[in-house]
N, C-alpha and C positions, 0 to 999 in steps of 0.2 A: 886560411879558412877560419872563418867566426867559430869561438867554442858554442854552438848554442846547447847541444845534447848532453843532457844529466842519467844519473845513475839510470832513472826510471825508463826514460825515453829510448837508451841503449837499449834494457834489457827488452823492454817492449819490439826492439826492432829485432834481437834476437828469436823470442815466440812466436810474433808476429809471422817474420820469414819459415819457420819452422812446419806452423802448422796452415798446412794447407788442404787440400782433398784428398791426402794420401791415408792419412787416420781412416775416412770414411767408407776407404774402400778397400785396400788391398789388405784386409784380413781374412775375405775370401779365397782370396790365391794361396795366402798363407795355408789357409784349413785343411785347400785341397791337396797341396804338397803334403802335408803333416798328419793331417784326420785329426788329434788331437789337441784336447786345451791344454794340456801340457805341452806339449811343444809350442801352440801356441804363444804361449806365456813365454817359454823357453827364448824364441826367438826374438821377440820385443825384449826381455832382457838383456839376451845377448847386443841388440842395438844400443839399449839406454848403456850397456856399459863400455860398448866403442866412442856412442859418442860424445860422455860424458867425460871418458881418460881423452881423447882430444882436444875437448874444450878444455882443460888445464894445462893440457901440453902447453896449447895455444897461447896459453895467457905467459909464459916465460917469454915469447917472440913480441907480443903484444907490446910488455912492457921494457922491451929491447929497441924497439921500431915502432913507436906512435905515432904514425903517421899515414897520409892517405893510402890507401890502396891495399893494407893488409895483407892476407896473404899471398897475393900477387907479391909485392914487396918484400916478403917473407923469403919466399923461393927466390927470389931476384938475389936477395944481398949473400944468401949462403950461397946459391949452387949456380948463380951466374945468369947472364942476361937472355941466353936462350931458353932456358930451364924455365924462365918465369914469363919469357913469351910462348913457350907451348900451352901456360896454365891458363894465361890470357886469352891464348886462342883459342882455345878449348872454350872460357867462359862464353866470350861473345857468339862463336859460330852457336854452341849449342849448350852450355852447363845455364848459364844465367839467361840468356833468352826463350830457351827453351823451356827451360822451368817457368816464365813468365807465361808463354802462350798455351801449355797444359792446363796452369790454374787457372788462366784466363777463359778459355773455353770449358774448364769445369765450372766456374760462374755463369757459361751460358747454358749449359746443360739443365744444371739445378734452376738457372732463372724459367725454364723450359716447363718444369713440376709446374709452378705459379701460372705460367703462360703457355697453355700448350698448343696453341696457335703456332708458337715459334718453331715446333716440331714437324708438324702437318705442314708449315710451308712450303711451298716448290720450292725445291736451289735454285737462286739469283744465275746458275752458271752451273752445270754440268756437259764436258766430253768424257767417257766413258766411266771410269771409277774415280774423277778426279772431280770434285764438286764442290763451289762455295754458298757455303747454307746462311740463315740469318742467324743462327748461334755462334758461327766463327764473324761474321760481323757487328755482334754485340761484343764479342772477345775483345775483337779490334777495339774497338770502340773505348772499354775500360782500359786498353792498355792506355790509348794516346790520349784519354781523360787525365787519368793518374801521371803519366809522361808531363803533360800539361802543369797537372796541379805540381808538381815535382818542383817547375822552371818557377817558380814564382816564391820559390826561397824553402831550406832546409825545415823553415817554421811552420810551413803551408805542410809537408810529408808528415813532420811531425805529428802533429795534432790529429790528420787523418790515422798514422800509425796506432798513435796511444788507446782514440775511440774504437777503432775497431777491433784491436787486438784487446784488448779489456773487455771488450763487449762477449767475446768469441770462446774468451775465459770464461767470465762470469755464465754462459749457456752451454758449455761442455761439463762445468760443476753441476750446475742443473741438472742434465742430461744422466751424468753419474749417477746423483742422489738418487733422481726418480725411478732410474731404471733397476735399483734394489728396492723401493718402496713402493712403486705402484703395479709393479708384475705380480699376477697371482699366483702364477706357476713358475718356480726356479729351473731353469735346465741346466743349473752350476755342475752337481754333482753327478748327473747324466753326460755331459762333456768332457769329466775328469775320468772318467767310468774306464776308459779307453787304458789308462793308466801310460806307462812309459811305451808302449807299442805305437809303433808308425804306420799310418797309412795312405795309400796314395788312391786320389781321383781327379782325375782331369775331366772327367764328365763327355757329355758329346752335344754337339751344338745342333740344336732343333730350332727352327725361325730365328738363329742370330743372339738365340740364349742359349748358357750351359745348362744342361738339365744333368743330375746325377747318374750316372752309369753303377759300377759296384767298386767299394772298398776294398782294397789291396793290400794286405798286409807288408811292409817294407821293414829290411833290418840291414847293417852292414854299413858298405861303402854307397848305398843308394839312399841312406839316412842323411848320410855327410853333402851327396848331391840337394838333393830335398831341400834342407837346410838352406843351403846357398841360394836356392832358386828361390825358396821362400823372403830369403834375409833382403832380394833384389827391392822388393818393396818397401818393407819397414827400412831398411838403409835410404833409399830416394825419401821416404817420409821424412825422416828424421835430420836432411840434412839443410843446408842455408845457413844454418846460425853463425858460423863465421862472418854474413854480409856484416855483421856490426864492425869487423876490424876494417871492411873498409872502409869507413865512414870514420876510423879512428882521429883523423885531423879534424872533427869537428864536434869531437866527447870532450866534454870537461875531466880534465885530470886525468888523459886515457892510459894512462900509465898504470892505473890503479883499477877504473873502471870498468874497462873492457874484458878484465879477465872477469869482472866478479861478474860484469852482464852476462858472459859466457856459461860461469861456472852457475849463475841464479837459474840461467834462461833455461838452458839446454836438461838442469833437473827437473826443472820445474814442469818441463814438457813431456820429460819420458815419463815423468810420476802419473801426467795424466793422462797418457797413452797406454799404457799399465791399466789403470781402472777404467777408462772409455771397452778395452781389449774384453774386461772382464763382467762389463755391462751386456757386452755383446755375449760372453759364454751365458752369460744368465739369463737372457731375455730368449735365445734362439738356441735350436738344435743344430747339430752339426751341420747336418743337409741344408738348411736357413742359413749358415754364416757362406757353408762354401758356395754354395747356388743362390746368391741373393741375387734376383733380377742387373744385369749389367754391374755386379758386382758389389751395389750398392746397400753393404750390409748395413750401413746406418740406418740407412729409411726403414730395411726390415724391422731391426730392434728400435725404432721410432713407432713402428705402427703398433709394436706389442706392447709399449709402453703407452702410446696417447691414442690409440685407436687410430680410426681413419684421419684425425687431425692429424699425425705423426709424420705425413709425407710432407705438408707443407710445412711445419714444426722444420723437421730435418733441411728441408731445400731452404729455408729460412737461414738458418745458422750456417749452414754451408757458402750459400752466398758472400754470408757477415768473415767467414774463414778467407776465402780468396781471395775475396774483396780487398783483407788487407794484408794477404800474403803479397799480392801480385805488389800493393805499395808498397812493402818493406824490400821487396827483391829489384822494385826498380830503383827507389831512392839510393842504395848500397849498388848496385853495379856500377853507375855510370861513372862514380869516383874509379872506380878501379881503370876503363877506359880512362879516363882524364889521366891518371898516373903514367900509364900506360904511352899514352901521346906527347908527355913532358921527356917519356926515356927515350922517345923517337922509334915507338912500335907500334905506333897507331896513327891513326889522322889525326892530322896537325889542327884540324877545325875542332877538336876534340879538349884542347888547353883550354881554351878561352872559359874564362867565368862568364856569365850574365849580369845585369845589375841588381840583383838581387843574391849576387855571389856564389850560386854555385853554376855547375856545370851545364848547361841549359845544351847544347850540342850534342856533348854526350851521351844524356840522356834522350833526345829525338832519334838519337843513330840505335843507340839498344831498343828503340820502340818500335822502330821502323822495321829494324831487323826481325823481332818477334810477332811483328803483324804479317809479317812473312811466311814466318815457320806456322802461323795460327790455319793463313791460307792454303799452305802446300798439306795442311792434315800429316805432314811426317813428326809432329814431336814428338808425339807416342813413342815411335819408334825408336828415335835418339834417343830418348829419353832411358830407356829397357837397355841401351847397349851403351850410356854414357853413366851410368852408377857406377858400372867396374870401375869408369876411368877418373870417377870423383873419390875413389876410395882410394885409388891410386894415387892422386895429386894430397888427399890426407895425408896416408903413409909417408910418402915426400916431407910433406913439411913438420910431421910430428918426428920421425929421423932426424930434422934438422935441429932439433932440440938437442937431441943424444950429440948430432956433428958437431954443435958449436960448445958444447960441453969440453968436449976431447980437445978442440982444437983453438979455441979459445976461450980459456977457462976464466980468463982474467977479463973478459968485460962484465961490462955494468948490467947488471938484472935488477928493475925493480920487482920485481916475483920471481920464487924459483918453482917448478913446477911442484907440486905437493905429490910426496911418494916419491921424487925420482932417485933412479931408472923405474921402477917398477910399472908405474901408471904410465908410460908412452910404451913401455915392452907391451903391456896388456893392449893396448891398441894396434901396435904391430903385429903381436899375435894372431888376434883372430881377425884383422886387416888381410895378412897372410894368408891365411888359412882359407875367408873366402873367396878372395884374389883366385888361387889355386883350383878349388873345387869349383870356382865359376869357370873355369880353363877347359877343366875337365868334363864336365857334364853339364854345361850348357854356354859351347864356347860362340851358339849365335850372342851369348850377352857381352861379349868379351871381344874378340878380333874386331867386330865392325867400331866398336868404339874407338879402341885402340889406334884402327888405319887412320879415323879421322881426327886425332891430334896430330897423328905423324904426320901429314898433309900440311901440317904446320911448320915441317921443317924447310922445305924449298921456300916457302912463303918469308921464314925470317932469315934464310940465305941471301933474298934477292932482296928485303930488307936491307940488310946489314950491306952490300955489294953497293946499293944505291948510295948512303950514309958515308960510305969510306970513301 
């Protein structure tokens, strides 16, 4: 692999991946779980500091293993060749393609604000509840664009990456500033008002919107639930920023690099999820974050800050969001396939470089596959019961820090995790913690995921059976 990616160009695919439609929306679900901008806030911290003690873990493995495929290759070299084809499989069926065709079709959604033509269309195909509309083929569409622009070299992603993700930056800054200086009226202290009391509203659905029902006062072990059912969101927000280690065989000096893009990216994001969070408590009342139309509390606190320009304002920058989430999630997967196919756990048409040196196969098969999942309308779904299992393949590899510690103490680290034990305990911890309470009190997020890794195992049985 050519070194072409510098410092900048990582961290940018770090953000980039990061931030996608999840900021813009699920701080509703959040509210309604919680009633509160204290917990609000609460729980967004508690994210920025899972995923910030990971991406350090991360960067000791990093600088162990610089090479393609990251933490696929991570769980490979400690805990064995199946261990790191469950991870695999997991990505391709649903962690990474799925995540592609969610953002993807929230770029159609939002493009939908601008054109709402594309709304009012008849479905191209409808039998019963199963429908393809023109927003899930505009979805397509950007995948196998970006698929495209992918194959025609690491330099072509790049440049797409750096523009967009800068750009997405520079209008969520914007977004911040203005939405403490051009609202007339604060509803900061009205939000806080609630103080440390929890409450719960699930609302009741009238024409296919939540509309508010009554506030619920929650305390105890239903707090602990809450919490978890909340974190399900801000956790899927907040995660990807690992795809830069797979891309490690093609960072300059990834030895060094890839943690700092880690450790730059992944703050730099929660810092401004943090203050996006806190735009939102000041522009809207509670009722407004938890009841925003289809969720979409940004446009709300877009409208209170730009008036009626605020909906196109918001589906603008949303756009500019996915646009280049979806290209940091594709250029970063298909290395991991491609590694994957060299260990003899994936399709063999999945090795070959292109003449422009990177994985051009690769990347068609993860496009294909996610123009799939855009059509079947089930990512949503995966998506809700595959966070437990991405928190889970976390915990795995931040563990393998502590394992290789114990058990080979004498290899080569060019970075040792900073705080260790303590900063990969603090990740296990409340890894654990929501791991559990998702068990418990809302175990539809949990078993369905779960089955569908294990599905994985006869799969690299008859694998491996074939190969011997």
């Amino acid at each position: 692999m050519e070194k072409k990616l510098k410092l900048w160009d990582a961290t940018m695919i770090v953000m980039g991946s990061m931030i996608g439609s999840g900021i813009f929306i699920v701080s509703s679900d959040i509210m309604r779980n919680l009633g509160s901008g204290y917990w609000l806030i609460v729980v967004w911290l508690l994210t920025a500091l899972m995923t910030i003690a990971a991406a350090i873990s991360y960067g000791e493995l990093s600088a162990m293993f610089p090479k393609a495929g990251g933490q696929y290759t991570y769980i490979t070299e400690i805990f064995g060749k199946m261990m790191g084809f469950l991870y695999g499989w997991g990505l391709f069926t649903v962690i990474q393609t799925g995540t592609i065709a969610a953002v993807a079709v929230a770029f159609g959604k939002f493009t939908a604000y601008l054109i709402p033509s594309l709304n009012d269309a008849t479905p191209l195909f409808q039998s019963g509840s199963f429908k393809i509309t023109w927003i899930q083929i505009l979805a397509i569409a950007i995948i196998l664009l970006l698929s495209f622009i992918n194959t025609r070299g690491v330099q072509s992603g790049k440049m797409l990456q750096n523009i967009f993700t800068s750009s997405k930056i520079i209008a969520l800054l914007g977004l911040i500033a203005l939405g403490f200086i051009l609202v007339e009226h604060s509803q900061l202290m009205s939000n806080f008002q609630f103080g440390w009391e929890a409450f719960q509203n699930f609302g009741t659905e009238i024409n296919g919107h939540k509309e508010s029902a009554s506030w619920l006062p929650i305390s105890g072990t239903t707090v602990l639930g809450g919490i978890a059912a909340a974190m399900v969101g801000s956790v899927f927000s907040s995660v990807a920023w690992e795809n830069v280690t797979f891309v490690s065989g093609e960072i300059e000096n990834p030895r060094k690099n890839v943690v700092r893009a880690m450790i730059i990216g992944t703050t730099s994001v929660m810092i401004l999820y943090l203050l996006v969070n806190l735009v939102y408590l000041n522009t809207l009342t509670r009722d407004e974050i938890a009841f925003a139309a289809n969720d979409r509390v940004a446009v709300a606190s877009a409208e209170k800050i730009f008036g009626n320009a605020g909906t196109i304002i918001m589906a603008v920058l949303v756009m500019i969001s996915t646009f280049g989430c979806v290209n940091g999630i594709i250029l970063a997967g298909a290395r991991v396939f491609q590694t994957m196919a060299k260990d003899g756990l994936f399709l063999k048409a999945a090795i070959k470089n292109n003449r422009f040196n990177v994985p051009a196969n690769s990347l068609w098969m993860q496009g294909i596959w996610a123009s799939l999942l855009c059509l079947s309308g089930q990512y949503g779904d995966l998506l809700d019961m595959i966070s437990f299992v991405i928190v889970l393949f976390y915990m795995l590899t931040v563990f393998g820090v502590i394992y290789l510690r114990i058990k080979k103490p004498n290899l080569e680290r060019g970075y040792k995790t900073w705080l260790y034990p303590i900063t990969p305990a603090i990740y296990l911890i409340i890894g654990i913690s929501f791991c559990v309470l998702l068990f418990i009190y809302k175990p539809q997020y949990t078993w369905p995921g779960l089955g569908l890794i294990l599905i994985g195992l006869p799969v690299y049985l008859l694998i491996n059976k074939k190969s011997s």
